[in-house]
ZAMI-271606 format. One record per residue (C-alpha): y, x, z; residue in three letters; residue number from 1. Coordinates in pm, whole numbers, m for minus. Example, Ala and Ser with C-alpha at 12.3 -4.5 7.8 and 13.67 -1.06 7.14 Angstrom:
BEGIN
<torke north="m450" east="1230" up="780" residuo="ALA" num="1"/>
<torke north="m106" east="1367" up="714" residuo="SER" num="2"/>
END
This chain:
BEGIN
<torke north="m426" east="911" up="m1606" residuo="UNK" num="1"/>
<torke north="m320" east="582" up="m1397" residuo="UNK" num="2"/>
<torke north="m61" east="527" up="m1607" residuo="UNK" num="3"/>
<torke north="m296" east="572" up="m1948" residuo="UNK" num="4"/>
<torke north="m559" east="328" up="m1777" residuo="UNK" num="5"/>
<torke north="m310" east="66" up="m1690" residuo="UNK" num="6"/>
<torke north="m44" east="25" up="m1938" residuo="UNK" num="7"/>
<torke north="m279" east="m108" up="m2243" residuo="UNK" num="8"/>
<torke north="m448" east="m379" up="m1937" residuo="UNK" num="9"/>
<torke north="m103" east="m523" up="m1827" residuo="UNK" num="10"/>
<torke north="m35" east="m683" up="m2227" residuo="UNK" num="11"/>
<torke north="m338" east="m923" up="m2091" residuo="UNK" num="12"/>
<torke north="m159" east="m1246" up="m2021" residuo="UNK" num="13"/>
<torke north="m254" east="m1365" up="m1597" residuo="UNK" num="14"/>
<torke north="m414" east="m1030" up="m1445" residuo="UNK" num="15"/>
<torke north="m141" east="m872" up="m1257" residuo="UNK" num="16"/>
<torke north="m90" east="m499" up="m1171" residuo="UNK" num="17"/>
<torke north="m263" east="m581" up="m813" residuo="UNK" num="18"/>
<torke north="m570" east="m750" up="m966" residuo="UNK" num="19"/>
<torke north="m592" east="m447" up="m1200" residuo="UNK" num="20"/>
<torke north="m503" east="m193" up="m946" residuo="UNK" num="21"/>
<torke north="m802" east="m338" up="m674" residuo="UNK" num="22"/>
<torke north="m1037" east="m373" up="m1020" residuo="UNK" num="23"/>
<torke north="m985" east="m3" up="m1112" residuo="UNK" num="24"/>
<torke north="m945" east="152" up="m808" residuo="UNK" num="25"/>
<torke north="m1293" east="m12" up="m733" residuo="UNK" num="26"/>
<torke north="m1457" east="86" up="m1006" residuo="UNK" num="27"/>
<torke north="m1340" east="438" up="m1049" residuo="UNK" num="28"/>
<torke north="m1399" east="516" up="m664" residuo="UNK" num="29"/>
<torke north="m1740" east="383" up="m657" residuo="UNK" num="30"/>
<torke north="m1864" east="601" up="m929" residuo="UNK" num="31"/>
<torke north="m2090" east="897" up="m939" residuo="UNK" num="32"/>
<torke north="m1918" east="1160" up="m740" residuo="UNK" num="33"/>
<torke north="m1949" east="1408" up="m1017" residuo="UNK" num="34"/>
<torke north="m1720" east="1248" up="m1170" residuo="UNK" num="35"/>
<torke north="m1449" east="1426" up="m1060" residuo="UNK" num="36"/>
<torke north="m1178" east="1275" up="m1295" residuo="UNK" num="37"/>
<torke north="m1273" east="918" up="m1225" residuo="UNK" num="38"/>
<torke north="m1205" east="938" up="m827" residuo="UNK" num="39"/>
<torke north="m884" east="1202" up="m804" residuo="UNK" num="40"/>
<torke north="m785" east="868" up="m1061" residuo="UNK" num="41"/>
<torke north="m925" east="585" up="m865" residuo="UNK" num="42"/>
<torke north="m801" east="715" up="m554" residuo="UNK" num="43"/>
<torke north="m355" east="715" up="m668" residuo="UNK" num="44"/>
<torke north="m432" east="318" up="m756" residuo="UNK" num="45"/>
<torke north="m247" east="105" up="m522" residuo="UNK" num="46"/>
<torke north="m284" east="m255" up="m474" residuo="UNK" num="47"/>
<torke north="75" east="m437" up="m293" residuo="UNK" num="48"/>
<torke north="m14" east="m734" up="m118" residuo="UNK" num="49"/>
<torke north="183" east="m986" up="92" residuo="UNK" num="50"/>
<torke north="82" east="m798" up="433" residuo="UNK" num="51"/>
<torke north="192" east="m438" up="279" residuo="UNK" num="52"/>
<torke north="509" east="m572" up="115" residuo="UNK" num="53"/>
<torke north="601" east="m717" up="459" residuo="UNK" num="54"/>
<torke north="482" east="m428" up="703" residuo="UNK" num="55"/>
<torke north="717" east="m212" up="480" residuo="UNK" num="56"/>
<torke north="1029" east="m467" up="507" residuo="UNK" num="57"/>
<torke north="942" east="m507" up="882" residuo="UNK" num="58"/>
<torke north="951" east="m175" up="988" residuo="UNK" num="59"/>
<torke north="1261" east="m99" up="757" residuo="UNK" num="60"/>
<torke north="1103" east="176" up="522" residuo="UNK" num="61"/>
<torke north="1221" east="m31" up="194" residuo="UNK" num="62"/>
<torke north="1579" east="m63" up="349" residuo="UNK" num="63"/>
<torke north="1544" east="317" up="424" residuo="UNK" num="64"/>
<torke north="1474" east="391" up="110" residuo="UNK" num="65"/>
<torke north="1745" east="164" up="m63" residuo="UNK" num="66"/>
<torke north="1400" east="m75" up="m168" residuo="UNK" num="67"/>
<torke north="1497" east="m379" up="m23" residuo="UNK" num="68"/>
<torke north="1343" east="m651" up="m260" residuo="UNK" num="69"/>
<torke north="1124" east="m939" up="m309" residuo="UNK" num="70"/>
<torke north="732" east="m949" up="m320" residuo="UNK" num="71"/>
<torke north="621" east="m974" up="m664" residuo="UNK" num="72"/>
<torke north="694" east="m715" up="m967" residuo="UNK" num="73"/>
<torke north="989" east="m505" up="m831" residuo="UNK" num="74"/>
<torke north="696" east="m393" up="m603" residuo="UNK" num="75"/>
<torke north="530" east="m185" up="m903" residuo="UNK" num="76"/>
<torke north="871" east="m50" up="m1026" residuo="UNK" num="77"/>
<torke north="1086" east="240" up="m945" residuo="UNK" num="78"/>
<torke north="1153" east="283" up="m556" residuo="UNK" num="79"/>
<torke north="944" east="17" up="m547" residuo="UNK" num="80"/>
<torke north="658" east="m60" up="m301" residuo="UNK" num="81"/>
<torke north="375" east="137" up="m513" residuo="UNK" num="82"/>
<torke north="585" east="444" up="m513" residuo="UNK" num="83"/>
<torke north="701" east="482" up="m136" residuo="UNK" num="84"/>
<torke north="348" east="453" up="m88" residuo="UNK" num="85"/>
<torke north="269" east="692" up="m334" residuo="UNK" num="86"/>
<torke north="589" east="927" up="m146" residuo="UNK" num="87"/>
<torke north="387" east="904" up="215" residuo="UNK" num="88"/>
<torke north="56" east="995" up="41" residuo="UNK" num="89"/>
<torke north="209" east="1314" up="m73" residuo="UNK" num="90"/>
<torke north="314" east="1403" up="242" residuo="UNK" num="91"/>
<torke north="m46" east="1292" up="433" residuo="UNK" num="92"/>
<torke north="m327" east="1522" up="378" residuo="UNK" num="93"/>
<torke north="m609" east="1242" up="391" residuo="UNK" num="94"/>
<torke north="m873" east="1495" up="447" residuo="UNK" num="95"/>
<torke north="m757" east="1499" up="791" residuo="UNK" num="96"/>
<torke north="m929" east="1151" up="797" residuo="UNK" num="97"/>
<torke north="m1259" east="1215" up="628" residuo="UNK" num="98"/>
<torke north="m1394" east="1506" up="513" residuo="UNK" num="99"/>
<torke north="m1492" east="1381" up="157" residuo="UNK" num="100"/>
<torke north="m1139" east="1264" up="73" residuo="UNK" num="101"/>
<torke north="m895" east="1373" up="m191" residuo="UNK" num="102"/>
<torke north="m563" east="1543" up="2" residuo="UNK" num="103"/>
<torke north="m340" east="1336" up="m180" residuo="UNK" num="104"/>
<torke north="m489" east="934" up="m168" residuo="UNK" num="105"/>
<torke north="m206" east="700" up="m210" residuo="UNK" num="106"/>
<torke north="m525" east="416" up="m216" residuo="UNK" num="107"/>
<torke north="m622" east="540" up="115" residuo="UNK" num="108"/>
<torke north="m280" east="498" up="275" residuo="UNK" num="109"/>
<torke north="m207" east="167" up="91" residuo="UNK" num="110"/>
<torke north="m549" east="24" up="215" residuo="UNK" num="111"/>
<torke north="m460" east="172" up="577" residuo="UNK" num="112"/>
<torke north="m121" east="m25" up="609" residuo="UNK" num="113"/>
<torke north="m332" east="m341" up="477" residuo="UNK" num="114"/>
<torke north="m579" east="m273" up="753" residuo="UNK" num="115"/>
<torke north="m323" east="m223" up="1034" residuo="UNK" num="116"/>
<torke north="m187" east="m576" up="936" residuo="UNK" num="117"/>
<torke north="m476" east="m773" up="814" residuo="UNK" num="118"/>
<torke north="m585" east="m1064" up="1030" residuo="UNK" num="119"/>
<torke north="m943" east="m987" up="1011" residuo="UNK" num="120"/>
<torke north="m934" east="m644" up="1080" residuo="UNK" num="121"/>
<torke north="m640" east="m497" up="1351" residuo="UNK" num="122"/>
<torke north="m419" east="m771" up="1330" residuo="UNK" num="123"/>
<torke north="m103" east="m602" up="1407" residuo="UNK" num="124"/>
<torke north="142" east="m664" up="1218" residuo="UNK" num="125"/>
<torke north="193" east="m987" up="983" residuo="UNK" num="126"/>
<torke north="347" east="m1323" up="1016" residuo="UNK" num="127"/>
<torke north="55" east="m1449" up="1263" residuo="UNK" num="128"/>
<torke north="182" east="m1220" up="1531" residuo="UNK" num="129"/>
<torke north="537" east="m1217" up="1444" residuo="UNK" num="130"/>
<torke north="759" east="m1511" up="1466" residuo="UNK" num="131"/>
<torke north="941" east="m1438" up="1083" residuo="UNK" num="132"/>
<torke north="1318" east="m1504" up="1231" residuo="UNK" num="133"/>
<torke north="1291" east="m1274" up="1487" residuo="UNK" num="134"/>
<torke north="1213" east="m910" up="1543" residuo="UNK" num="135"/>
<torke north="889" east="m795" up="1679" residuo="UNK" num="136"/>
<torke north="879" east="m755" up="2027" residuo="UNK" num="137"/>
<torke north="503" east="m587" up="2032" residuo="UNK" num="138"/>
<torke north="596" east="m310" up="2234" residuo="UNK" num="139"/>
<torke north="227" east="m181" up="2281" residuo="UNK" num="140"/>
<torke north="230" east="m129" up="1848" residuo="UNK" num="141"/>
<torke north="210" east="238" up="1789" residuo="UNK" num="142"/>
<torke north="476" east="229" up="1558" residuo="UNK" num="143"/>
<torke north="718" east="12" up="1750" residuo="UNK" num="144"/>
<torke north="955" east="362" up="1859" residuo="UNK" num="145"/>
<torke north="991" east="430" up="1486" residuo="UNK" num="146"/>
<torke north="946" east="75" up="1362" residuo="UNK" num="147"/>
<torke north="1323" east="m102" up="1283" residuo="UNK" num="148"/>
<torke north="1178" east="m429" up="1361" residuo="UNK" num="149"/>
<torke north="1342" east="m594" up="1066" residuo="UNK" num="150"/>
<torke north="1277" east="m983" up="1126" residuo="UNK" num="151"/>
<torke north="1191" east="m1164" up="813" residuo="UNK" num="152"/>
<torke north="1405" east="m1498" up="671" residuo="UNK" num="153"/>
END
């Protein structure tokens, strides 16, 4: 259904798959909740930022999974950023983290990693906190015993 709702948008000239993915995902989520079809939709769009491309370089998860690549497109296609994302979310039940949620919510998991590294919000882990040429020395991160502390060039 992603897929259906997507391809025809992405001939339009300036709007990239993130734009479209935060526009849909958006829309279809904040709909009537009857709409059952609209959120189990809204909820597999995934939006890769900046912060999410780099969290996954950082802790290594794109080298683990033979990913390693720039931020821009190569984060929508295969083994790229959209679709490891998409791999955790099958493997996360998000109901465990609200009772209303769909078990499989790549947007949820996506928007999570954002929120763990957003300046605004936790603050974590991004290029504010971490000096790019080195590795992360943050030893109070919850992730820093499974985190490969991949410094960035």
């Amino acid at each position: 259904m992603r897929a259906t709702l997507l391809d025809p948008l992405r001939q339009i000239i300036g709007i990239s798959d993130k734009l479209w993915s935060m526009i849909l995902a958006d829309l279809l989520l904040g709909a009537d909740a009857h709409r059952e079809r609209w959120l189990s939709t809204g909820s597999t769009f995934v939006a890769i930022d900046t912060l999410v491309h780099a969290f996954l370089h950082r802790t290594g998860i794109l080298h683990r999974f033979e990913a390693d690549h720039s931020y821009g497109d190569q984060c929508y296609g295969e083994v790229g950023c959209a679709e490891i994302i998409e791999g955790m979310a099958k493997r996360i039940d998000a109901r465990e983290f609200g009772i209303d949620y769909p078990s499989y919510f790549p947007r949820f998991i996506q928007h999570s990693i954002w929120r763990f590294c957003a300046q605004e919000v936790l603050n974590v882990c991004n290029g504010n906190r971490i000096d790019d040429p080195s590795r992360c020395t943050n030893w109070c991160c919850p992730m820093f015993d499974i985190c490969d502390r991949v410094s960035r060039c």
